[in-house]
Phi, psi and omega in degrees: 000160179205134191310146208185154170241141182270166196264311158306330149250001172111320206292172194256123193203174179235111196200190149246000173259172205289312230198139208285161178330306203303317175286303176009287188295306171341273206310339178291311187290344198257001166319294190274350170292300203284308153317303186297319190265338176260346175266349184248332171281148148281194217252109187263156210321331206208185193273314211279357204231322189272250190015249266254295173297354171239331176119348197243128181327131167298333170273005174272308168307333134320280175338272187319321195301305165317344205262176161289329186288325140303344195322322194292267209329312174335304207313343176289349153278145193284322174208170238260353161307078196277322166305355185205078181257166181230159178211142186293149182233000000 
């Protein structure tokens, strides 16, 4: 295991994970809020536009964007530049 800082709220915790005991359920809600808004919507123009419309934090979305649990969803985006994303229309 290794000292980590969570990545939502800051605090110090010894884990292998991204986010402290405390966040956990959070990072779970904003998983399936963010799955749930790319499975029922289309894939909207910008990062800052999915954000403002589902509701989910932008450094989160980056974050999940990176992961295997996203991998379908990545593809809907043209490239792996979560700061400049461009998305196929």
């Amino acid at each position: 295991m290794k000292f980590n800082k969570c990545f939502r709220c800051g605090c110090f915790f010894s884990s292998d994970d991204d986010v402290c005991p405390n966040c956990v359920s959070k990072d779970e809600i904003d998983k399936n809020t963010l799955k749930n808004y790319l499975d029922n919507n289309d894939v909207p123009m910008s990062l800052d536009s999915l954000a403002f419309n589902s509701g989910v934090d932008l450094k989160n979305i980056n974050r999940y964007m990176k992961s295997k649990e996203f991998a379908d969803y990545k593809k809907a985006f043209v490239n792996d530049d979560f700061d400049n994303v461009k998305i196929k229309l």
